[in-house]
PATORTI-137727 format. One record per residue (C-alpha): residue number from 1; residue in one letter; y, z, x negated. Coordinates in steps of 0.02 Angstrom, whole numbers. Each point is the difference from the previous one (the first is absolute). Last residue first. Example, Ala and Ser with C-alpha at 12.3 -4.5 7.8 and 13.67 -1.06 7.14 Angstrom:
<lumdos>
(2 'S' (-53 357 -684))
(1 'A' (-172 33 69))
</lumdos>
This chain:
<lumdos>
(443 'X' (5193 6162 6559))
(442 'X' (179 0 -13))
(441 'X' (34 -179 37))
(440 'X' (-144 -11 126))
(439 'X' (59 146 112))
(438 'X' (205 -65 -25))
(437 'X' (-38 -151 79))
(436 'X' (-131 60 120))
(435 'X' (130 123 64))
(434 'X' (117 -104 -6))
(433 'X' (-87 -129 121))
(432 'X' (-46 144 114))
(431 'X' (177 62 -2))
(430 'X' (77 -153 66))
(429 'X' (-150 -29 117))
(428 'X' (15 153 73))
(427 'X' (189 -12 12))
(426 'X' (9 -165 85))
(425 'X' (-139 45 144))
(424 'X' (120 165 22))
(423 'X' (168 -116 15))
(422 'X' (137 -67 -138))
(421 'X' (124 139 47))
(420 'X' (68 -19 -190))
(419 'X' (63 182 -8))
(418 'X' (-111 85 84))
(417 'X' (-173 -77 1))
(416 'X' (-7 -103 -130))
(415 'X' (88 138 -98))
(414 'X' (-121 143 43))
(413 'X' (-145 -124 -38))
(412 'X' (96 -28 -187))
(411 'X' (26 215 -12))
(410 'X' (-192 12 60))
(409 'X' (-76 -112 -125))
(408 'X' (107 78 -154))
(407 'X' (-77 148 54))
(406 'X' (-164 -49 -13))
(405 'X' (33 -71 -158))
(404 'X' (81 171 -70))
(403 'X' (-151 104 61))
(402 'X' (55 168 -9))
(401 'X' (-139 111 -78))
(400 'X' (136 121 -118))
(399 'X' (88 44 162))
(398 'X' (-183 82 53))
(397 'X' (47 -10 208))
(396 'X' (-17 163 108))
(395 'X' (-94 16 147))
(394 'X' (19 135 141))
(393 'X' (-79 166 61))
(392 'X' (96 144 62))
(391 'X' (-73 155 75))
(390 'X' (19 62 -163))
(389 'X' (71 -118 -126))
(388 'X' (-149 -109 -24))
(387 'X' (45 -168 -108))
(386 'X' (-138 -146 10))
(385 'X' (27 -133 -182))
(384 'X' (47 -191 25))
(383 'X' (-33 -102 -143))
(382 'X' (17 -181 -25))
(381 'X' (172 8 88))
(380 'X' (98 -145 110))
(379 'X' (-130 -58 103))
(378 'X' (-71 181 28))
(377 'X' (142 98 28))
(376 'X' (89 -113 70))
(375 'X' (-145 -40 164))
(374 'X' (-9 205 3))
(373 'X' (196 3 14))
(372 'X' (12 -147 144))
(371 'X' (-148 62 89))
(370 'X' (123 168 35))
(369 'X' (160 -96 65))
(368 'X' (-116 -94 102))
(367 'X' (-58 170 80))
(366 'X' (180 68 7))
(365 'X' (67 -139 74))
(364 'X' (-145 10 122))
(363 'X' (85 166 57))
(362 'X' (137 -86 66))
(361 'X' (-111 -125 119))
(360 'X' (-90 161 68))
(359 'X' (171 63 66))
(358 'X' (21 -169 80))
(357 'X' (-137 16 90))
(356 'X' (33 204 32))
(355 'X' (167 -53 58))
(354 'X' (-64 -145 111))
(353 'X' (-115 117 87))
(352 'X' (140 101 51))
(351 'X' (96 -119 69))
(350 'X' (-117 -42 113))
(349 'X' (46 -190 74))
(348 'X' (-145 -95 -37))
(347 'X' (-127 150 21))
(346 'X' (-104 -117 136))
(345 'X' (-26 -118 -135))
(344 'X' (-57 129 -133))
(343 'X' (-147 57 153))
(342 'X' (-46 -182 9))
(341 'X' (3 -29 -198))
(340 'X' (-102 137 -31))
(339 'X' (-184 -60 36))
(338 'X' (17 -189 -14))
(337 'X' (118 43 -176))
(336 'X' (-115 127 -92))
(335 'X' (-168 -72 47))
(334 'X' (62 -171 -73))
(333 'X' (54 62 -165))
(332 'X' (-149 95 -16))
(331 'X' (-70 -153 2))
(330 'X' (77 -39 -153))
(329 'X' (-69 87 -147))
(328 'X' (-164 35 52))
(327 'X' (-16 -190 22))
(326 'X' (90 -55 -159))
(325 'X' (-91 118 -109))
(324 'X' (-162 -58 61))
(323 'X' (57 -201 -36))
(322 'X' (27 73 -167))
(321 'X' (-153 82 -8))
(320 'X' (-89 -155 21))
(319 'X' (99 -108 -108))
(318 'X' (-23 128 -130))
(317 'X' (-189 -7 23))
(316 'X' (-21 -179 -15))
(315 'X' (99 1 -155))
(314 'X' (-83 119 -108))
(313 'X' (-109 156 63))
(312 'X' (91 172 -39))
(311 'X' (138 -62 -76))
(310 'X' (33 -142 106))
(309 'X' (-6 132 158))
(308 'X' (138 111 -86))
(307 'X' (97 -114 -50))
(306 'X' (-6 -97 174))
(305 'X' (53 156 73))
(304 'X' (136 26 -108))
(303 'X' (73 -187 34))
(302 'X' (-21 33 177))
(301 'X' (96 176 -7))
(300 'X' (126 -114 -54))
(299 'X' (-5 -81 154))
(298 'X' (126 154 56))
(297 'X' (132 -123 -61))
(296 'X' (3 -84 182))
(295 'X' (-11 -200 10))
(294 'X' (58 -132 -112))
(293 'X' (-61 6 -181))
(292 'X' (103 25 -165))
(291 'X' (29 188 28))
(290 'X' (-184 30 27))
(289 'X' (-39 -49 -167))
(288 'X' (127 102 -81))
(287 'X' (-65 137 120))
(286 'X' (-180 -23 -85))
(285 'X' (74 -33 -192))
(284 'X' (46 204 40))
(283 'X' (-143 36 48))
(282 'X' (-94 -94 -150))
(281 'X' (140 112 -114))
(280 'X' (-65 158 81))
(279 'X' (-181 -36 -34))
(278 'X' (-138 -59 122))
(277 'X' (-155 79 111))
(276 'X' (-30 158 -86))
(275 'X' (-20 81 144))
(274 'X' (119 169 -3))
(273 'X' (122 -49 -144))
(272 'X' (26 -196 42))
(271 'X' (-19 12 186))
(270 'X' (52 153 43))
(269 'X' (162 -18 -114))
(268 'X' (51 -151 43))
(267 'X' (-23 13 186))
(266 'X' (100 160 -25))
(265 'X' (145 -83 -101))
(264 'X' (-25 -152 136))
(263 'X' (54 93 138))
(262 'X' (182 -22 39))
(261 'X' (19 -183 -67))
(260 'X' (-147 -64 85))
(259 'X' (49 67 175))
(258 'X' (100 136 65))
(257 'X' (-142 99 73))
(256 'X' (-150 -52 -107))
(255 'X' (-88 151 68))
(254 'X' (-103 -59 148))
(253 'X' (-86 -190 -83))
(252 'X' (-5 113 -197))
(251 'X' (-132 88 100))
(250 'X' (-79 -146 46))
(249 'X' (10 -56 -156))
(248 'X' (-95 118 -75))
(247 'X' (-133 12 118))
(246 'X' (-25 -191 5))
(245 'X' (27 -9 -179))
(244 'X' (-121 149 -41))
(243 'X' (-136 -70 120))
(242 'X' (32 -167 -88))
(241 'X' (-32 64 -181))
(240 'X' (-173 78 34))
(239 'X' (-71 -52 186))
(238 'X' (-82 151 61))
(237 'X' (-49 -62 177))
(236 'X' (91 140 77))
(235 'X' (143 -36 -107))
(234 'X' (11 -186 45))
(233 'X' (-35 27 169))
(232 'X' (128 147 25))
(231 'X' (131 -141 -77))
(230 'X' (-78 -138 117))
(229 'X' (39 118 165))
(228 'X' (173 51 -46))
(227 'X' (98 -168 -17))
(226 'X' (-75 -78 151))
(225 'X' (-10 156 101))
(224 'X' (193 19 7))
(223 'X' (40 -162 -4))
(222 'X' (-116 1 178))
(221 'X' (124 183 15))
(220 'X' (158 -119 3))
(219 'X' (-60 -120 97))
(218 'X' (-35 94 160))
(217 'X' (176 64 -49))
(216 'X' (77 -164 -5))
(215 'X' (-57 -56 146))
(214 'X' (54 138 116))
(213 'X' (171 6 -99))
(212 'X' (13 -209 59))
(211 'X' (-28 43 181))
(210 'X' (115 138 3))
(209 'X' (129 -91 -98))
(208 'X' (-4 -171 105))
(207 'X' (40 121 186))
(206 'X' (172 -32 -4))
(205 'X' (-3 -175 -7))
(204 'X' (172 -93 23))
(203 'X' (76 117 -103))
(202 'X' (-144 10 -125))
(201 'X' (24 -164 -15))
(200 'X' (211 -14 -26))
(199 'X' (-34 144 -143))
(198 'X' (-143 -107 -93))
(197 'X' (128 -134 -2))
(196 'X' (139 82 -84))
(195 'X' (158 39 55))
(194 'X' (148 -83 -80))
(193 'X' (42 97 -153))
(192 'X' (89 177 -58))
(191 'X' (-92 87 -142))
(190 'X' (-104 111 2))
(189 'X' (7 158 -129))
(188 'X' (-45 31 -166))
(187 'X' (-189 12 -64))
(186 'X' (2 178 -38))
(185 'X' (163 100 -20))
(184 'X' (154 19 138))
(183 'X' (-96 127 117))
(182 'X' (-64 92 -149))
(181 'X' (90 162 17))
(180 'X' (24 13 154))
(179 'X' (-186 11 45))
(178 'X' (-24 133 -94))
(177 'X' (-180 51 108))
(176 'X' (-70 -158 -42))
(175 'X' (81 -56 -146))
(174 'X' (-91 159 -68))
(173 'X' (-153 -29 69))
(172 'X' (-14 -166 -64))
(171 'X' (39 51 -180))
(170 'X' (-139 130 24))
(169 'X' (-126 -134 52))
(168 'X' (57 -125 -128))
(167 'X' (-21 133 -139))
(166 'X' (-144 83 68))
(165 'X' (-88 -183 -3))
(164 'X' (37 -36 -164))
(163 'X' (-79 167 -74))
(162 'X' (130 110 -94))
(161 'X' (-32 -4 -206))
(160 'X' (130 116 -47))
(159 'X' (111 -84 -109))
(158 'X' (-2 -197 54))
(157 'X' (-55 32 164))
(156 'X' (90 138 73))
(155 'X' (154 -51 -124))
(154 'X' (1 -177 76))
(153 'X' (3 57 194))
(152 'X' (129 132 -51))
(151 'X' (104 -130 -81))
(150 'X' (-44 -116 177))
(149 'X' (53 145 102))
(148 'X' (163 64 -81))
(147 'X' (70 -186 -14))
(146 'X' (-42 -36 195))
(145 'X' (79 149 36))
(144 'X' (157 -55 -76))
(143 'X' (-19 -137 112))
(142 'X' (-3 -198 -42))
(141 'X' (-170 0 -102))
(140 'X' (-127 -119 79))
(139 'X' (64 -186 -30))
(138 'X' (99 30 -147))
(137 'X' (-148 107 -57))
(136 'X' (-127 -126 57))
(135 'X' (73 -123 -116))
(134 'X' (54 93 -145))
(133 'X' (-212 59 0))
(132 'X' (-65 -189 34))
(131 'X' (98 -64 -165))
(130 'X' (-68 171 -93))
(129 'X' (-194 -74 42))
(128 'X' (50 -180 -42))
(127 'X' (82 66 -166))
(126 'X' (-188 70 -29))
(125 'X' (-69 -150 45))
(124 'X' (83 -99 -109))
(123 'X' (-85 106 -160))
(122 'X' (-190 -57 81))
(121 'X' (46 -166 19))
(120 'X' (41 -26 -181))
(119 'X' (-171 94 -47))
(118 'X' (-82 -115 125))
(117 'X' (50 -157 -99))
(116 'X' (-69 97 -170))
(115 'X' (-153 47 94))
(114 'X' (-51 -214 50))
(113 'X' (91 -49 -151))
(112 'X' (-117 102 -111))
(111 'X' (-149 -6 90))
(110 'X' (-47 158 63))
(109 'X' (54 -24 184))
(108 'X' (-132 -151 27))
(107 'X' (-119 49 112))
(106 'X' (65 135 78))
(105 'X' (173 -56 6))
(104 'X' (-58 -180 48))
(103 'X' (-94 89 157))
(102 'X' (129 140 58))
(101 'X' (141 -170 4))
(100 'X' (-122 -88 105))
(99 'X' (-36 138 117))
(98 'X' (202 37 13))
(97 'X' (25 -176 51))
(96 'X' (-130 6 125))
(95 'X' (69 180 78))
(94 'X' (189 -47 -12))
(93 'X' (-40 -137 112))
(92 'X' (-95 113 115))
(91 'X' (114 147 23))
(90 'X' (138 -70 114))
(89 'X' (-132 -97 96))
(88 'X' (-98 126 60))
(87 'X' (129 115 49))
(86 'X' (85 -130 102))
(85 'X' (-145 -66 69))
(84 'X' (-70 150 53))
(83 'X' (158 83 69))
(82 'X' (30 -173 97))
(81 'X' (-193 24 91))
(80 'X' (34 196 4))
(79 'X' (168 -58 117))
(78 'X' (98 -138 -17))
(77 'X' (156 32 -17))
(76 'X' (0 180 -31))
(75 'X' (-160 -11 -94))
(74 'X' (65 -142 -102))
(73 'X' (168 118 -50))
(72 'X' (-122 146 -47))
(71 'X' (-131 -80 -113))
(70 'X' (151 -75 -85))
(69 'X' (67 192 -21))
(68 'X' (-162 59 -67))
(67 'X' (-9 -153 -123))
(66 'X' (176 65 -56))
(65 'X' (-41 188 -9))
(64 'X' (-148 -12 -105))
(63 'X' (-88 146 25))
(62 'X' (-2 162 61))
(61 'X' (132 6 143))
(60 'X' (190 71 -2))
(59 'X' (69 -173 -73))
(58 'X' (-115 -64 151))
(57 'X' (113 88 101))
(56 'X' (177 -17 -47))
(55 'X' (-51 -199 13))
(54 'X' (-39 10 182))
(53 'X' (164 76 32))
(52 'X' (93 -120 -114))
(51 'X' (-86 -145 96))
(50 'X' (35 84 166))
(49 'X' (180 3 -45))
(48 'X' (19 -186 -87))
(47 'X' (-64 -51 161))
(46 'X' (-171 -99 19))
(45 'X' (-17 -210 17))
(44 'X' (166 -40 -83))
(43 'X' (-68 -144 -45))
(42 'X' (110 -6 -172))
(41 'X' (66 159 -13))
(40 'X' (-143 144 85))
(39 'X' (-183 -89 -59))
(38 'X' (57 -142 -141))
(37 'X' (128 107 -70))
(36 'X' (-74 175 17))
(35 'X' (-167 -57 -64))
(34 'X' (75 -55 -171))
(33 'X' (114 147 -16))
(32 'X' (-149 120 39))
(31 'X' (-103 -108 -138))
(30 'X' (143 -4 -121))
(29 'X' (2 202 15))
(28 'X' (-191 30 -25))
(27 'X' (-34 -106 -137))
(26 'X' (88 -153 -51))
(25 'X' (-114 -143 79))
(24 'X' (-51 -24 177))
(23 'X' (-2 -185 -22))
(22 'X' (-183 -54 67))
(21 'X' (18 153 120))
(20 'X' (155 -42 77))
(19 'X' (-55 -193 33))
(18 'X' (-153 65 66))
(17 'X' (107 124 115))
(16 'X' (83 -133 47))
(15 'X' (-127 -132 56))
(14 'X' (-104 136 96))
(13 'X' (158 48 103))
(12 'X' (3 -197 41))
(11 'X' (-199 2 39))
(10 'X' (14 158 109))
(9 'X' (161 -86 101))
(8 'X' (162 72 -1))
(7 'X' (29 126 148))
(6 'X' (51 -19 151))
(5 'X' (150 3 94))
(4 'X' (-30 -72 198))
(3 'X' (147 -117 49))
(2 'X' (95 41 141))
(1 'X' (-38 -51 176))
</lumdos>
C-alpha cells in the first residue's frame, strides 16, 4: 500500500508562519517574496501557480494584501484553524513593536533628538514610497494596456479626485472583459516545479475542499459579526473618539484596496482635515514607523489611532484605541478570505478572472504613483497651495517653500537605497542619524 500524503503538522505550519511574521520586513513586496520562499521554494508545500492565483486576489481585496495572502496559504493547509494562525501571527509582532514606537513618539516626539531623529525618518520614507512604485511597475506594467490603465488610474485620482474603490472596480472590469490585453501583466506567471504537496492531497482526497469551504464560510460571517457588532456598540453607546475610530476605520477596513500605499492620501486627509486627530508630517513619521517594524504597513492606521486616543485621554486611551484600530482593521481581513477564498479556489483556471486580477494590479501603479506626489509635495515643500481648473482639482508646490534639508535627506536615502544597496533597516537608520545631525547643527 502506498504511503498516505498529508500535510505538515499544525505545530510545524505554526513554526513558520511565526518565523515569517517576526521577519516580515520590507513592505508589501519583501513580505510576498518572504512567504513565497519559505511556503512554495523551500517546502514546496503549495504551487508557485496557486500561490500566484491566491496572490492576484488579495491584491484585488481591501486591505493588506500580504497578511490576506498568509491568511490564505494556512487556510488551504490547514483550514480556518491555519488561516487563524497565520493571520494572527503575521500581524502581531508588528503590532507590539508598533505600540511601543506610538508610545515614545507620543511621549517624547518633541524633544529635540526624539523629532529631529523622526524628521530623518520622515524624508526616507518618501524614497521608500517611490522604491515600492519602480517595483510594482516592473512587476505590474508589461502591456501597453497595462501603461494606459495605471496613467489613467493616476490621473482619476490625482486630477479628478475618483474614489479608490471605483478605480479598482473599473480597472477590474476592464481586465475583465479585455482579457487579452492583460493576460501577460499582474503577478507573472507559474513557474515549472515538482508538484506541490497540497496538489498530491487534494488528489488523494477529493472531497478536502468541500469540507474546508464549509468551514471557512461559517467562519467567515463569525469574523463577520466580530468586527461589526462592537463598532454598532460603540456608536450606539455614544463613545466619543472610539465610536469615530471604529466607524472610521471600518470604513477605511472595505476601501483600502491596494493596501497602505494606495490609500493613505485619503486616510491622511480624513483623518488630519476631517477629525483633527494628527498633522500631515505625524502621518507621515506614522508610515516611517511602520516601515521599521515587521508585519503589514496598514499598522499605520495603528499609529493614527493611538494619536487620536492619546489626544483625547493620554496614554491609557491611545493604547485603547489602538488595540480598536487593530481589530476593525483586521478582521475584515478574515471575513474577506474564509468567505471568498472557496469560490476564488474553484476559479483557479478562469482566464478571465486572472485578467481583471491582474488588471487591478496595473491600476495600483497608478495609485502608488499618486501617494508618491502628495508624500513630495509635502516633505519636500513648506507650502503646498489647491489649483481648480474646472473639473480639475490638483496641488501645486510654492518653489520659493522648498525645504533644502529635507531634500538633502531624500537625495542621501535615495542613495542608500539605490546606489549603495545597503538594505531598508540600513537606510532608515542612515538618514535618521543625518537627520539628527544636520537637525541639531542648524537648529
Amino acid at each position: 500500500m502506498p504511503t498516505p500524503v498529508v500535510m505538515p503538522t499544525f505545530g510545524e505550519a505554526l513554526r513558520v508562519w511565526l518565523k515569517i511574521g517576526l521577519l516580515s520586513f520590507g513592505g508589501p513586496a519583501g513580505q510576498i517574496a518572504l512567504l513565497h520562499r519559505e511556503v512554495v521554494d523551500d517546502r514546496r508545500w503549495v504551487s508557485d501557480a496557486r500561490f500566484l492565483h491566491a496572490l492576484n486576489f488579495c491584491t484585488l481585496l481591501p486591505g493588506p494584501e500580504a497578511q490576506q495572502l498568509a491568511t490564505y496559504l494556512g487556510w488551504l493547509m490547514h483550514g480556518v484553524r491555519g488561516g487563524i494562525a497565520a493571520g494572527v501571527l503575521f500581524v502581531l509582532p508588528g503590532m507590539a513593536v508598533m505600540l511601543g514606537l506610538s508610545v515614545l513618539y507620543a511621549t517624547l516626539g518633541t524633544v529635540p533628538v526624539v523629532a529631529a531623529l523622526f524628521f530623518g525618518l520622515k524624508c526616507a520614507v518618501l524614497v521608500l514610497v517611490v522604491e515600492a512604485l519602480l517595483r510594482v511597475a516592473r512587476r505590474a506594467l508589461k502591456t501597453r494596456a497595462a501603461w494606459a490603465l495605471a496613467a489613467a488610474a493616476f490621473v482619476a485620482l490625482y486630477v479628478f479626485g475618483v474614489a479608490f474603490p471605483i478605480v479598482v472596480l473599473g480597472a477590474a472590469l476592464i481586465g475583465y472583459f479585455a482579457a487579452g490585453a492583460f493576460r501577460g501583466g499582474g503577478h507573472g506567471t507559474a513557474k515549472d516545479g515538482p508538484p506541490a504537496l497540497l496538489d498530491a492531497v487534494l488528489a488523494s482526497d477529493p472531497g478536502r475542499p468541500a469540507r474546508f469551504a464549509a468551514r471557512a464560510w461559517r467562519a467567515g460571517w463569525v469574523a463577520v459579526a466580530l468586527w461589526l457588532l462592537p463598532v454598532a456598540a460603540l456608536m450606539l453607546a455614544g463613545a466619543g473618539v472610539f465610536a469615530d475610530i471604529a466607524w472610521f476605520f471600518s470604513k477605511m477596513a472595505v476601501v483600502t484596496v491596494g493596501g497602505a500605499y494606495a490609500v493613505l492620501a485619503y486616510v491622511a486627509q480624513e483623518a488630519v482635515a476631517g477629525y483633527g486627530w494628527l498633522t500631515p508630517h505625524q502621518m507621515l513619521v506614522g508610515l516611517g514607523l511602520a516601515e521599521t517594524t515587521p508585519g503589514p504597513l496598514i499598522l499605520v492606521l495603528q499609529f493614527v489611532g493611538f494619536l487620536a486616543g492619546f489626544g483625547q485621554g493620554g496614554l491609557v486611551w491611545g493604547v485603547a484605541a489602538a488595540v480598536l484600530t487593530v481589530w476593525v482593521t483586521f478582521a475584515p481581513c478574515f471575513a474577506f478570505i474564509f468567505l471568498g477564498a472557496p469560490y476564488v479556489e474553484r476559479l483557479h483556471a478562469n482566464r478571465a478572472l486572472t485578467s481583471a486580477l491582474a488588471a487591478v494590479t496595473a491600476a495600483v501603479v497608478g495609485v502608488i504613483a499618486n501617494l508618491a506626489l502628495w508624500f513630495g509635495l509635502r516633505v519636500l515643500f513648506a507650502d503646498v497651495r489647491r489649483l481648480e481648473l474646472g473639473p480639475a482639482t490638483f496641488d501645486m508646490p510654492v518653489l520659493g517653500s522648498l525645504d533644502l534639508l529635507a531634500f538633502a535627506l531624500a537625495a542621501l536615502a535615495a542613495l542608500c537605497l539605490f546606489q549603495l544597496k545597503i538594505g531598508l533597516l540600513w537606510t532608515l537608520g542612515v538618514t535618521a542619524a543625518a537627520g539628527l545631525v544636520l537637525k541639531l547643527a542648524f537648529a
